[in-house]
BATI-124662 format. One record per atom (N, C-alpha, C, O): x, y, z. Coordinates in steps of 0.05 Angstrom, whole numbers, padded with zeros to 5 digits, always signed. Each point is the difference from the previous one (the first is absolute). Layout:
<pts>
XYZ...
</pts>
This chain:
<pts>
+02280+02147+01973-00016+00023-00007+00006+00023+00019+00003+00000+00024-00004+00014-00037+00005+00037+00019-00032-00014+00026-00018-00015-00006+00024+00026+00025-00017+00000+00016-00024+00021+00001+00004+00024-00005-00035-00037+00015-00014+00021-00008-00003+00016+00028+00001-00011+00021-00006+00038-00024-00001+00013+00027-00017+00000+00027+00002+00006+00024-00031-00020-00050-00010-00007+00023+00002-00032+00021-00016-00009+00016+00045-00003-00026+00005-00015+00020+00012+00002+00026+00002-00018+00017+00008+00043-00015+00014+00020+00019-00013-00002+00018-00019+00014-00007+00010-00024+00036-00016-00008+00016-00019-00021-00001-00014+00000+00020+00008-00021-00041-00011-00020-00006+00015-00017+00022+00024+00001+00004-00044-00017+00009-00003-00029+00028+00004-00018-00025-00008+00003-00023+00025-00027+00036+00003-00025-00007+00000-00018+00021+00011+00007+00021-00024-00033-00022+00008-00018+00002+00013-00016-00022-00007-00001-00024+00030-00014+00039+00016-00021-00015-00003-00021+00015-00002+00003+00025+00003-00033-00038-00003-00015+00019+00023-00013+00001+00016+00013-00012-00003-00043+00025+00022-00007-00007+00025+00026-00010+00016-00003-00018-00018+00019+00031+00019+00018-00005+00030-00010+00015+00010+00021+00008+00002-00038-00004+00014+00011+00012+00025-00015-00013+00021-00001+00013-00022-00012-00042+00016-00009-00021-00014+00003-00019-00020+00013-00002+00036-00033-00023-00012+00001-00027-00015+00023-00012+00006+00024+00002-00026-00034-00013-00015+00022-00023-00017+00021+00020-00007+00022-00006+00001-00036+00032-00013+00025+00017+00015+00032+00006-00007+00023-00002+00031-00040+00009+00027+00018+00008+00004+00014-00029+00005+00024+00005-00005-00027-00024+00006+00017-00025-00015+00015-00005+00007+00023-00005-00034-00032+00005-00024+00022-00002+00002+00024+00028-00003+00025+00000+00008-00041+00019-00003+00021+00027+00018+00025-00008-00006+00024+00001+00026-00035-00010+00021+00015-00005-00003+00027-00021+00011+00022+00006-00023-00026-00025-00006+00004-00029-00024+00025+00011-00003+00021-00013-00012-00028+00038-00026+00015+00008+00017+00019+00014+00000+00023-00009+00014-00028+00031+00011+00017+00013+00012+00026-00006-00005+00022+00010+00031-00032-00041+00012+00028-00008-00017+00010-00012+00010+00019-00012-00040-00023+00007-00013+00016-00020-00021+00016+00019-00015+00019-00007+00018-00031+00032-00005+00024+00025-00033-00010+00015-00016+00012+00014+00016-00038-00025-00025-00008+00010+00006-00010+00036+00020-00007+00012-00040+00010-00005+00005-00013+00032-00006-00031-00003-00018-00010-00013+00041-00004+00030-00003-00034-00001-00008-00011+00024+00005+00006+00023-00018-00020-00032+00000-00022+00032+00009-00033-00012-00013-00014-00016+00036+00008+00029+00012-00020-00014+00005-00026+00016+00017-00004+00017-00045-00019-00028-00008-00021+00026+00019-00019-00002+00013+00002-00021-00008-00020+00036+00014-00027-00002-00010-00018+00020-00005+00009+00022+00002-00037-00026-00004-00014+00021+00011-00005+00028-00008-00011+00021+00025+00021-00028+00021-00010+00034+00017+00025-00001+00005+00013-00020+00003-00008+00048+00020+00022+00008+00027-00006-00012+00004-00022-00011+00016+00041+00014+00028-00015+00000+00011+00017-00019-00012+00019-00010+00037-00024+00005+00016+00016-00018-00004-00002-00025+00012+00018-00012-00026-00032-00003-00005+00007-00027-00023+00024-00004+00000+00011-00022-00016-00004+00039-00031+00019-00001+00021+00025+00014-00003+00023-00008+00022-00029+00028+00013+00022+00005+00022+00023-00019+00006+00023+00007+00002-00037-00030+00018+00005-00015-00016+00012-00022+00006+00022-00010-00029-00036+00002-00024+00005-00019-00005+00030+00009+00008+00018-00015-00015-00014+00030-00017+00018+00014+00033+00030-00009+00000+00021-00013+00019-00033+00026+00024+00022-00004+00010+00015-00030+00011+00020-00009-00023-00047+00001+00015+00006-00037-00026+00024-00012+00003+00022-00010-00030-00040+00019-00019+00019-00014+00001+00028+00010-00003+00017-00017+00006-00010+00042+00008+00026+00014+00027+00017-00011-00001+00024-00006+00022-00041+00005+00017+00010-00023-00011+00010-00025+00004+00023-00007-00022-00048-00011-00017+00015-00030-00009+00031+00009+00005+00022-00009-00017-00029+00029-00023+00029+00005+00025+00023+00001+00001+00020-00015+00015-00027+00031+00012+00020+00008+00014+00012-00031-00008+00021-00011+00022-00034+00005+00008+00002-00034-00024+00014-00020+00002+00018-00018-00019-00028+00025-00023+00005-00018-00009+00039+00001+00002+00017-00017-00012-00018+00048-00020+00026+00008+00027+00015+00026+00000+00023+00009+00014-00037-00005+00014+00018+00023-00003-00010+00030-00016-00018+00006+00027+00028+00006+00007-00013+00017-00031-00007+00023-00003-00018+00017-00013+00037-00026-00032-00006+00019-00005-00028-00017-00023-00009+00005+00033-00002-00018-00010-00027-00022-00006-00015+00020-00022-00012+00003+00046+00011+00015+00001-00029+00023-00019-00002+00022-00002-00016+00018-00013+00039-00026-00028-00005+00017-00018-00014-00011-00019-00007+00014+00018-00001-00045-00020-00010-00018+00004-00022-00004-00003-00010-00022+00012-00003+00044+00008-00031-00003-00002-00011+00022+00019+00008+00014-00035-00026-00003-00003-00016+00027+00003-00035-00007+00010-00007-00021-00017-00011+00036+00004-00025+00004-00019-00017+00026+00004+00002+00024-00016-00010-00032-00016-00027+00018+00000-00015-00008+00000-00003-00025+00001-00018+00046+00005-00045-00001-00033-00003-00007-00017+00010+00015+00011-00023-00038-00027-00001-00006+00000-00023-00018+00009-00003-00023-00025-00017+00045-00004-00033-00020-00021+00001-00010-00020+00000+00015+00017+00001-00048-00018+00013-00006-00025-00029-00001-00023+00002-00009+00035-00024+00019-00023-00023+00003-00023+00011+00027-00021-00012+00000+00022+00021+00008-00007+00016+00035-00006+00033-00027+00011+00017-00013-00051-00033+00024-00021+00021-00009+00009+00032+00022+00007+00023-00006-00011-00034+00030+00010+00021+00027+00024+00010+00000+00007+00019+00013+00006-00031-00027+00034+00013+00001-00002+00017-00024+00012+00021+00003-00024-00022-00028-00006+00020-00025-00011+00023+00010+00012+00022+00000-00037-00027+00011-00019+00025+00007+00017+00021+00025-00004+00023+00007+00027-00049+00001+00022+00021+00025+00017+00010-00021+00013+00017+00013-00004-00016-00035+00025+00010-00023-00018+00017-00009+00009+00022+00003-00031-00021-00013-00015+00021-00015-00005+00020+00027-00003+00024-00007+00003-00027+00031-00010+00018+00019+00020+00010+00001-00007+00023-00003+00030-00023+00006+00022+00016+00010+00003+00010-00016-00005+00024+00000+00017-00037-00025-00008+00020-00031-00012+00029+00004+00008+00022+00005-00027-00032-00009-00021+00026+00017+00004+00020+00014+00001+00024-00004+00002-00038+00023+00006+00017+00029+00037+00012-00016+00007+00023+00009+00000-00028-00016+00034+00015-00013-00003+00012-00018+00013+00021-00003-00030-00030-00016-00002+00013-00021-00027+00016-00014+00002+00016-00018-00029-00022+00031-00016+00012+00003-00022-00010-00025-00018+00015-00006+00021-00042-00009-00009-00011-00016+00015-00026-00015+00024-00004+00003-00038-00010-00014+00018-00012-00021-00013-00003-00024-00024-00005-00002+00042+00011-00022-00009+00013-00025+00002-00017-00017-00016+00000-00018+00045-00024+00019+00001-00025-00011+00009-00010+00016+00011+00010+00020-00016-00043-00030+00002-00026+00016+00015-00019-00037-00009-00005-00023+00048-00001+00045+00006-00015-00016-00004-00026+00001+00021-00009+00010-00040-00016-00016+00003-00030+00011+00029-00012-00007+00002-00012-00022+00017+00013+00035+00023-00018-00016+00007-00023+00020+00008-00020-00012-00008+00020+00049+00000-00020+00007-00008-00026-00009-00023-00009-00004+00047-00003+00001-00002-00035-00019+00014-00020+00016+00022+00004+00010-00035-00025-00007+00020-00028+00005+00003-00018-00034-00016-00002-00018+00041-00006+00023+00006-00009-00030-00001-00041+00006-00009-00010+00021+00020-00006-00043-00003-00018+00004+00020-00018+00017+00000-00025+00001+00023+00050+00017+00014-00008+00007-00012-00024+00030+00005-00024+00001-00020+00039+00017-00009-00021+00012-00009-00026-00004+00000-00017+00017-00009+00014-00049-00005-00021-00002+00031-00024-00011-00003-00024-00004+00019+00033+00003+00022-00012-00010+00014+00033-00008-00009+00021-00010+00042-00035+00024+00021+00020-00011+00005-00008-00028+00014+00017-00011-00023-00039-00007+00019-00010-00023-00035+00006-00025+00000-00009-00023-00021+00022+00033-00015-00002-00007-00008+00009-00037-00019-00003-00015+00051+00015+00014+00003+00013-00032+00008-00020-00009-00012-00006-00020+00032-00014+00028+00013-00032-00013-00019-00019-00005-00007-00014-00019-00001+00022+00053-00014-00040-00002-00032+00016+00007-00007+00010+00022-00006-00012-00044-00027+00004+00014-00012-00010+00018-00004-00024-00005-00004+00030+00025-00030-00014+00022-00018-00003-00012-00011+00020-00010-00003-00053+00007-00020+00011-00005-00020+00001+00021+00008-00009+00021-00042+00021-00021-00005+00010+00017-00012-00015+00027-00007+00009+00021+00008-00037-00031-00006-00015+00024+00020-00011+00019+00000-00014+00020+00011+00024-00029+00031-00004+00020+00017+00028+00012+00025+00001+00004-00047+00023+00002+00001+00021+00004-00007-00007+00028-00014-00019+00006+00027+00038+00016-00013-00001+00025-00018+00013+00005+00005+00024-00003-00029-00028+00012-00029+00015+00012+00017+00024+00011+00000+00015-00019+00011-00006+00035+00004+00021+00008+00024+00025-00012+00009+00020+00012-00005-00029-00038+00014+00013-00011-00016+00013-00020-00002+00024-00007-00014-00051-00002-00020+00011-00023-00013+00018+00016-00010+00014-00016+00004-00005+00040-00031+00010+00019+00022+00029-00004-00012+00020-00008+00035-00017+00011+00010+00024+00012+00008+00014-00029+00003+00025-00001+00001-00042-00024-00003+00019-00018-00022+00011-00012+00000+00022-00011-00018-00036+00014-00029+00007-00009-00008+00023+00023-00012+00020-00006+00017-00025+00024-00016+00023+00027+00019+00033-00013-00011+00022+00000+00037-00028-00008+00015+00017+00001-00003+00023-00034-00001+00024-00001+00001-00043-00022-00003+00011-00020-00030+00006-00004-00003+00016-00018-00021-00023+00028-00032-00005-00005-00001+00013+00021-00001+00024-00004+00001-00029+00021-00018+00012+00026+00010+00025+00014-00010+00020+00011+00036-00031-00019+00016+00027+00014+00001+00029-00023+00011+00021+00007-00021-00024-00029-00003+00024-00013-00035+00007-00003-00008+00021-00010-00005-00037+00018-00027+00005+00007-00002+00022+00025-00013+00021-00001+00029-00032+00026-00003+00005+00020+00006+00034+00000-00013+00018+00012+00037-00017-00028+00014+00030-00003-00029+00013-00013-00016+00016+00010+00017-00028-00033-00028+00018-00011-00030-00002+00011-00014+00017-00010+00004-00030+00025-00012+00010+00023+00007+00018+00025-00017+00007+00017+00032-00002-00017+00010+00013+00030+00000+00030-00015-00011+00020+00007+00028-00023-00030+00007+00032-00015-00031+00001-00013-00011+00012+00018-00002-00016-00032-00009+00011-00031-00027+00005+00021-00018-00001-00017+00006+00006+00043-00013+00011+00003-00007+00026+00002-00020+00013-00001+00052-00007+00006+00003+00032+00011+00004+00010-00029-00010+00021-00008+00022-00034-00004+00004+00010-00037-00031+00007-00005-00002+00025+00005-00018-00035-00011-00023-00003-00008-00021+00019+00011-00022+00004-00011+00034+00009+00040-00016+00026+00020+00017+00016-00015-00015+00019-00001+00031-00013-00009+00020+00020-00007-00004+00005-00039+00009+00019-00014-00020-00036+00009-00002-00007-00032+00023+00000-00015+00001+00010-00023+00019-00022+00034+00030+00002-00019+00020-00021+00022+00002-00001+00025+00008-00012-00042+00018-00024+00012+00014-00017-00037-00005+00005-00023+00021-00023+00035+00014-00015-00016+00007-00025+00008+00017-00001+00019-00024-00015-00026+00005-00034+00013+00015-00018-00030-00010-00006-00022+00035+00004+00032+00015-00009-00023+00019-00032+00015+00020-00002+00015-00041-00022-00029+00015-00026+00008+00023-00009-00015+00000-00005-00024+00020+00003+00041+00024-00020-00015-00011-00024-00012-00020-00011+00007+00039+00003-00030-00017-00027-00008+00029-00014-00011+00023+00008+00005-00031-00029-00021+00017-00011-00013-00004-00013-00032-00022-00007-00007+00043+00005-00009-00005-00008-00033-00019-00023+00010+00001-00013+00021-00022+00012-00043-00027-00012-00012+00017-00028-00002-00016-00015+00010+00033+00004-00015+00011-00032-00008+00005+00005+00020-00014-00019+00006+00023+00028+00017+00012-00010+00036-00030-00010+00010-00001-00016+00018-00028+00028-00031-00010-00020+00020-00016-00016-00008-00024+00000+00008+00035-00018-00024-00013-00027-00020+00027-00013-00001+00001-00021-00013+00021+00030+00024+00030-00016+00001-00005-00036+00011-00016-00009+00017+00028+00002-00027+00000-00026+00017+00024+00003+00021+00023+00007-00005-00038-00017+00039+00027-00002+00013-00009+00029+00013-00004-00004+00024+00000+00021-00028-00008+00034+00011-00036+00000+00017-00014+00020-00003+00002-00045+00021-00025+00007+00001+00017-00003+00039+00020-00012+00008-00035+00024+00003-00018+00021-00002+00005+00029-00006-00019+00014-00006+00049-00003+00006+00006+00023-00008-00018+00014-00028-00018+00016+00002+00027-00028-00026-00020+00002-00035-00025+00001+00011-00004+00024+00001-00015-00035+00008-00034+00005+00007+00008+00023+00023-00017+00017-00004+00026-00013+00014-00009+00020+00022+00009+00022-00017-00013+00017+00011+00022-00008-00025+00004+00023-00017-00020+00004-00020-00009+00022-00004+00001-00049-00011-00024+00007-00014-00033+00000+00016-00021+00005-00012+00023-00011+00033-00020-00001+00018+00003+00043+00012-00020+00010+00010+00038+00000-00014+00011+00020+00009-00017+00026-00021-00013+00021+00005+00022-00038-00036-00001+00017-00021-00030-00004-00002-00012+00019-00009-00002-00039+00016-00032-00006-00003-00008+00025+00019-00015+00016-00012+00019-00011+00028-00005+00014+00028-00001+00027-00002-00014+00014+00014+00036-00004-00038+00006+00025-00004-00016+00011-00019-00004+00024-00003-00007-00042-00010-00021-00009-00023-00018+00015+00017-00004+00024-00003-00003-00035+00016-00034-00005+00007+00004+00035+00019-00015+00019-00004+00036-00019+00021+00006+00024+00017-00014+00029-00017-00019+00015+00002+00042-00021-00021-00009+00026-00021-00027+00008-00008-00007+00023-00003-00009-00047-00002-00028-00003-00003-00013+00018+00022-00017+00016-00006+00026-00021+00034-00020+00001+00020+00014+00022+00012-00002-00001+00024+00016+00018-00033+00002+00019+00009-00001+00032-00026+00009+00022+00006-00018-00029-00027-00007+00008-00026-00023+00017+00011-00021-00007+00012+00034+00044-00023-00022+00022+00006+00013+00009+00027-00003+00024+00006+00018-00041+00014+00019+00018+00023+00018+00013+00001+00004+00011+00021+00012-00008-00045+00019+00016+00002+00033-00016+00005+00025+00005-00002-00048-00029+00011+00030-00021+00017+00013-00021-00027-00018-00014-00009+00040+00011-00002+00001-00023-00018+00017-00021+00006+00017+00002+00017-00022-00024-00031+00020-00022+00007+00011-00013-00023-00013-00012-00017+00044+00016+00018+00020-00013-00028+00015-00024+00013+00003-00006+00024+00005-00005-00045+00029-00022+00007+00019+00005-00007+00002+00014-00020+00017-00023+00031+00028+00005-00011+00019-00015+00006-00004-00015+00018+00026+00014-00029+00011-00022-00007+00031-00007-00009-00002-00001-00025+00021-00002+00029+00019-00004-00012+00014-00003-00034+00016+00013-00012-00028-00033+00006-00011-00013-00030+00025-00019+00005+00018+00005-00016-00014-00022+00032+00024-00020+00000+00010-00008+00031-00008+00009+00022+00024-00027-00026+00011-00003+00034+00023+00018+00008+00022+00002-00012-00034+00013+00039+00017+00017+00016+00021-00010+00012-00002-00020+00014+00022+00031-00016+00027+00007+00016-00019-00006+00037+00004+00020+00012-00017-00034+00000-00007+00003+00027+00002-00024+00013+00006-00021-00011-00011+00023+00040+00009-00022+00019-00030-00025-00007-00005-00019+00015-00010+00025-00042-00022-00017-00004+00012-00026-00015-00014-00020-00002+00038+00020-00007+00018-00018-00006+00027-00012+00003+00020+00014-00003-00019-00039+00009+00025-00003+00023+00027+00010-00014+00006+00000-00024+00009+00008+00046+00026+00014-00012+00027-00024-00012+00001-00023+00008+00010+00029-00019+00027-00016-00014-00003+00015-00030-00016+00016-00010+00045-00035-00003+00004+00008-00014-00020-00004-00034+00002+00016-00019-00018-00036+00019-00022-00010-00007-00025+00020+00001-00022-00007-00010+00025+00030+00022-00025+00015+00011-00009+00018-00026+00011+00020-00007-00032-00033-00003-00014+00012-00027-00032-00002-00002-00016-00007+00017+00011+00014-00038-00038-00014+00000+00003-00016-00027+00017-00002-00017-00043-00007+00024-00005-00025-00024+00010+00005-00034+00008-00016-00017-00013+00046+00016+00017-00007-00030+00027+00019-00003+00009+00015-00017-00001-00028+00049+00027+00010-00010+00014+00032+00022+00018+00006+00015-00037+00002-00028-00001+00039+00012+00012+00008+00026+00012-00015+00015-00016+00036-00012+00001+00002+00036-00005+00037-00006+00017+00012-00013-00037+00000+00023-00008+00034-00004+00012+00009+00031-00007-00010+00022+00024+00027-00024-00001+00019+00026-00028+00012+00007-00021+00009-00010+00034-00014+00040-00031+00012+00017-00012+00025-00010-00025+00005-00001+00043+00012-00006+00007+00026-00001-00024+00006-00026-00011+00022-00006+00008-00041-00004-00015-00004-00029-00028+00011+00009-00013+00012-00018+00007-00013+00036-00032+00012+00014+00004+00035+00002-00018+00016-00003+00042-00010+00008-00009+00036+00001-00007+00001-00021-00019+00016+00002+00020-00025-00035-00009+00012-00022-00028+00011+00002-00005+00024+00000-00018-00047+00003-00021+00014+00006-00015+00015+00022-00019+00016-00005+00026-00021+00022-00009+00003+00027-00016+00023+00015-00020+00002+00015+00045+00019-00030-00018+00032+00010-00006+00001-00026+00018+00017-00002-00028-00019-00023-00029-00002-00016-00025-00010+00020-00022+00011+00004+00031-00028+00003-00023-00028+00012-00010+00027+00025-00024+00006+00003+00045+00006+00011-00018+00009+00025+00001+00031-00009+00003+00015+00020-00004+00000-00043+00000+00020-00004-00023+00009-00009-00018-00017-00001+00011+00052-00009-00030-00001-00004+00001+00000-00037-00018+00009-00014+00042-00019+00005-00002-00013-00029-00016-00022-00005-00009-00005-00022+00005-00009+00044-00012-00023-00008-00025-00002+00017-00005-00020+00013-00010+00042-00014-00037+00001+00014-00008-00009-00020+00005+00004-00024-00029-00026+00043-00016-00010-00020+00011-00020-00024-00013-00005-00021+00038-00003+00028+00004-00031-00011+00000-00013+00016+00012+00008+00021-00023-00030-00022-00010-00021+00022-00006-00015-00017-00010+00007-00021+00014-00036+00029-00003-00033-00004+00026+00001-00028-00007-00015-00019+00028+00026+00016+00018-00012-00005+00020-00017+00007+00002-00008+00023+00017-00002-00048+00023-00011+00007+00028+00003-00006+00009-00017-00015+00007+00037+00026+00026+00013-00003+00026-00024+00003+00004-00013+00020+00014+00011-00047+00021-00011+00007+00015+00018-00007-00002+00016-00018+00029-00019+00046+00021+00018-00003+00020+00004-00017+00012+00019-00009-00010-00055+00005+00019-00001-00028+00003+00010-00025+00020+00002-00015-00051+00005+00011-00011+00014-00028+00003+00027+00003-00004+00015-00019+00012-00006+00045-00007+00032-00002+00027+00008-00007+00021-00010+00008-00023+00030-00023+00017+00016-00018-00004+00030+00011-00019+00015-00001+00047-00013+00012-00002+00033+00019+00011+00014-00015+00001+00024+00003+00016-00042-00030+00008+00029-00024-00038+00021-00013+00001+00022-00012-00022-00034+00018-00028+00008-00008-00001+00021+00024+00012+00003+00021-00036+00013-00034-00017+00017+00025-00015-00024+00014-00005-00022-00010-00002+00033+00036-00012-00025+00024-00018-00013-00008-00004-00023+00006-00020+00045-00029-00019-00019-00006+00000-00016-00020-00017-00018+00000+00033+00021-00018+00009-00022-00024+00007-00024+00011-00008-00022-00005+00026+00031+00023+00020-00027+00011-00021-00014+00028+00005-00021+00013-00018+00032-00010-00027-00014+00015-00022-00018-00021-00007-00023+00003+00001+00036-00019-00009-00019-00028+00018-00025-00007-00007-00023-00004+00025+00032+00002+00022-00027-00020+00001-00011+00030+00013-00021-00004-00017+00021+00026+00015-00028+00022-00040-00008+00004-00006-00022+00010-00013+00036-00016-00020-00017+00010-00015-00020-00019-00010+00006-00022+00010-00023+00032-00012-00034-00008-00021-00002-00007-00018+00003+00016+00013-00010-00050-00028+00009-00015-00020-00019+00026+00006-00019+00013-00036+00037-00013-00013-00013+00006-00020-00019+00002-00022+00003-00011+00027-00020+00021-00026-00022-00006-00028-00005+00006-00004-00008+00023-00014+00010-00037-00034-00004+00010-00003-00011+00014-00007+00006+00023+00014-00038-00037-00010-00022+00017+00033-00016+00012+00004-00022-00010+00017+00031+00032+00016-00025+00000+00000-00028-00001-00021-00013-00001+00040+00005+00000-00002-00027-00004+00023-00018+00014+00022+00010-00005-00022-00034+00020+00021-00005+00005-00002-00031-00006+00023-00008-00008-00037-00006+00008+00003-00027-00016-00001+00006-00029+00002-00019-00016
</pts>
């Protein structure tokens, strides 16, 4: 989508920015001139390179002041105190934050590298693998949206948009705890939207619509999703600046898949056709 103008100084957080679908969106935000803050769990050359490319977007994007609209902090988003330290600097750099992307994920790789072949099932999962994806996909996008959506809510305008995953990944057999922590995610976003309804602040999901091209599945030549597929990461700029633009005030408690979006449409058509009729009552048994 043409970018809207008033994203031209729009704060982000991204979380897990510093590969995959974070890194695409960061990217995607940057040339359209928004300011990034692009978290990753650990230091090192992949958050360093992240951080270079999106500075490159900006610069491409708005000129060469772009590369000021892009920073980088180590932020485990399991560590309530380490969030509320990423949203402060935020802050303190950027002077607000306007959206909050949740995309930090652990996949089912800890629980088994072969975990797409040979399913685990879940009693033969290790306690501390299961604890670190659940803290990480559940708690760790709680944590972000506590730390951010207060200052959103004094300000009456914010955007809280959770990564998620296809509806059959989390009733998969062989996929627990990854599948429940995403629908435990999308329950969350549910209820979010609810309780922050009349603020100005909204909360969507979003989504791939299939398995990503990312390090959430082990590499070889075998490297696909369950039926087959495999979506570039890249598949997330489609919606993204809709999602944090002021096209989309006042949609909240949706569900955006990227696969469906159609960027031959104007933004808001092709925001209609990727979002996921909604349901009164879900259901998952």
């Amino acid at each position: 989508m043409a970018a809207d103008p008033a994203l031209v100084g729009r704060v982000a957080i991204v979380t897990g920015a510093s590969r995959g679908l974070g890194l695409e969106m960061a990217l995607e935000m940057a040339a359209a001139g928004m300011r990034v803050m692009l978290t990753a769990s650990r230091p090192g050359q992949a958050l360093d390179e992240a951080m270079e490319a999106a500075r490159k977007a900006a610069t491409d994007g708005v000129g060469p002041t772009g590369r000021d609209n892009v920073a980088g902090i180590v932020a485990d988003v399991r560590s309530y105190a380490t969030c509320e330290a990423a949203v402060a600097e935020t802050v303190a750099r950027f002077g607000r934050v306007d959206v909050l992307v949740n995309n930090a994920g652990v996949g089912m790789r800890l629980i088994s590298e072969r975990f797409n072949t040979e399913p685990t099932r879940f009693w033969e999962a290790a306690p501390e693998a299961w604890k670190a994806i659940v803290d990480t996909n559940v708690t760790g996008a709680f944590n972000m949206a506590r730390a951010a959506v207060p200052g959103m809510v004094a300000r009456g305008f914010g955007k809280v948009v959770n990564v998620s995953t296809s509806d059959q990944t989390m009733v998969r057999r062989g996929y627990s705890p990854y599948g429940p922590t995403k629908a435990a995610l999308e329950a969350a976003s549910r209820v979010w939207a609810q309780d922050l309804a009349g603020t100005g602040v909204t909360v969507n999901v979003y989504l791939p619509g299939g398995a990503a091209d990312t390090d959430l599945l082990p590499s070889g030549p075998g490297k696909k999703g369950a039926d087959g597929n495999l979506l570039p990461p890249s598949i997330m700029r489609r919606g993204i600046l809709w999602l944090c633009s002021d096209a989309s005030n006042g949609e909240t408690g949706g569900r955006y898949i990227a696969r469906l979006w159609n960027d031959a449409l104007a933004p808001d058509e092709a925001a209609a056709g990727a979002r996921a009729p909604h349901a009164d009552k879900p259901q998952i048994m």
